[in-house]
C-alpha positions in Angstrom: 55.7 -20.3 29.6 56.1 -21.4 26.0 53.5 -19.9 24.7 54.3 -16.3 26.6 57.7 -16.6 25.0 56.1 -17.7 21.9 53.6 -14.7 21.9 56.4 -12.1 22.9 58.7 -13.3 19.9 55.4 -12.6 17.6 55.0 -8.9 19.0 59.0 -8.3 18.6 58.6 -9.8 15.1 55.3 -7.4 14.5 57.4 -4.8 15.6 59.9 -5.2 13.0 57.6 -5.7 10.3 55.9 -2.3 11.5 52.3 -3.7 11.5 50.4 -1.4 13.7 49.4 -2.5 16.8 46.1 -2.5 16.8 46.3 -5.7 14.1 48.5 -7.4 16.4 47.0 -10.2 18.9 46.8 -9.7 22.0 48.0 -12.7 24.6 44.6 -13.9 24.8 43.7 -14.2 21.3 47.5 -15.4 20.4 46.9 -18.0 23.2 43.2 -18.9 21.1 45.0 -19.0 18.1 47.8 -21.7 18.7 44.8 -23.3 20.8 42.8 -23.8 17.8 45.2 -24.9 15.5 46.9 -27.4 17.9 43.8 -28.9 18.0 43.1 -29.2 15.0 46.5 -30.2 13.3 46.7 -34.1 11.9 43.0 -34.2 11.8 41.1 -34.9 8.2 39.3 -32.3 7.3 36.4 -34.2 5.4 36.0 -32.9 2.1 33.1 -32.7 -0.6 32.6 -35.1 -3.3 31.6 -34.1 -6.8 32.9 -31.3 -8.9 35.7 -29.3 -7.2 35.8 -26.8 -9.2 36.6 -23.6 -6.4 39.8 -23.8 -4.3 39.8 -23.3 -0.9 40.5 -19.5 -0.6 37.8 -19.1 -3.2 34.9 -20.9 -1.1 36.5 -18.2 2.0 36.3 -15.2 -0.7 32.4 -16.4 -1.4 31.4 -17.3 1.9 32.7 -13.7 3.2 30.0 -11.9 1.0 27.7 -13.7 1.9 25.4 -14.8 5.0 27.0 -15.9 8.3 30.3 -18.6 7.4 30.9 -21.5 9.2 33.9 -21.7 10.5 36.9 -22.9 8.6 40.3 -24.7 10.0 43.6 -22.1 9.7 45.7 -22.1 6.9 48.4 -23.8 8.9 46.3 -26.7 9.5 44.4 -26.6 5.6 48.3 -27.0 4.7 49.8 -29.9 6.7 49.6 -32.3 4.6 46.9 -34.6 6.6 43.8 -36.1 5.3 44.5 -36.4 1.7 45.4 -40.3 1.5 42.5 -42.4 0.6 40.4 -44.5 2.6 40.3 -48.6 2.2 37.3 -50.3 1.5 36.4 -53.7 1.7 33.9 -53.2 -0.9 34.0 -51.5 -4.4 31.1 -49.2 -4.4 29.1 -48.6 -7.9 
């Protein structure tokens, strides 16, 4: 019932904006969409070591011209703050 209110807030909030409606989510895809980043919020997203030289919107930009892109978490959950504290070892590593 949460989510139904949740979604019809969004359309009334669309509304107002005057985004057309074809770029508004359906209940289905709305319902995906919390889904998805529910499931993925306080969970480390394991990142690459070495030069980081591109940000994050930049590695989106690249991988959207080219071949198929592997799918990447949603801002919200690139954004909460979780997975950025380093890890303990028992052992320096050379």
């Amino acid at each position: 019932m949460a989510i139904v209110s949740s979604w019809l807030l969004y359309r009334r909030d669309c509304d107002a904006l005057t985004i057309p409606k074809k770029e508004q989510l359906d209940l289905l895809s709305f319902k995906i969409y919390v889904a998805s980043c529910l499931s993925a919020q306080n969970k480390d997203v394991m990142k690459k070591r070495g030069r980081l030289f591109l940000s994050v919107e930049a590695e989106l930009e690249k991988k959207k011209r080219g071949g198929p892109a592997a799918p990447t978490p949603h801002v919200e959950v690139r954004h909460d703050n979780v997975g950025h504290w380093p890890e303990v070892a028992p052992q320096r590593q050379r």
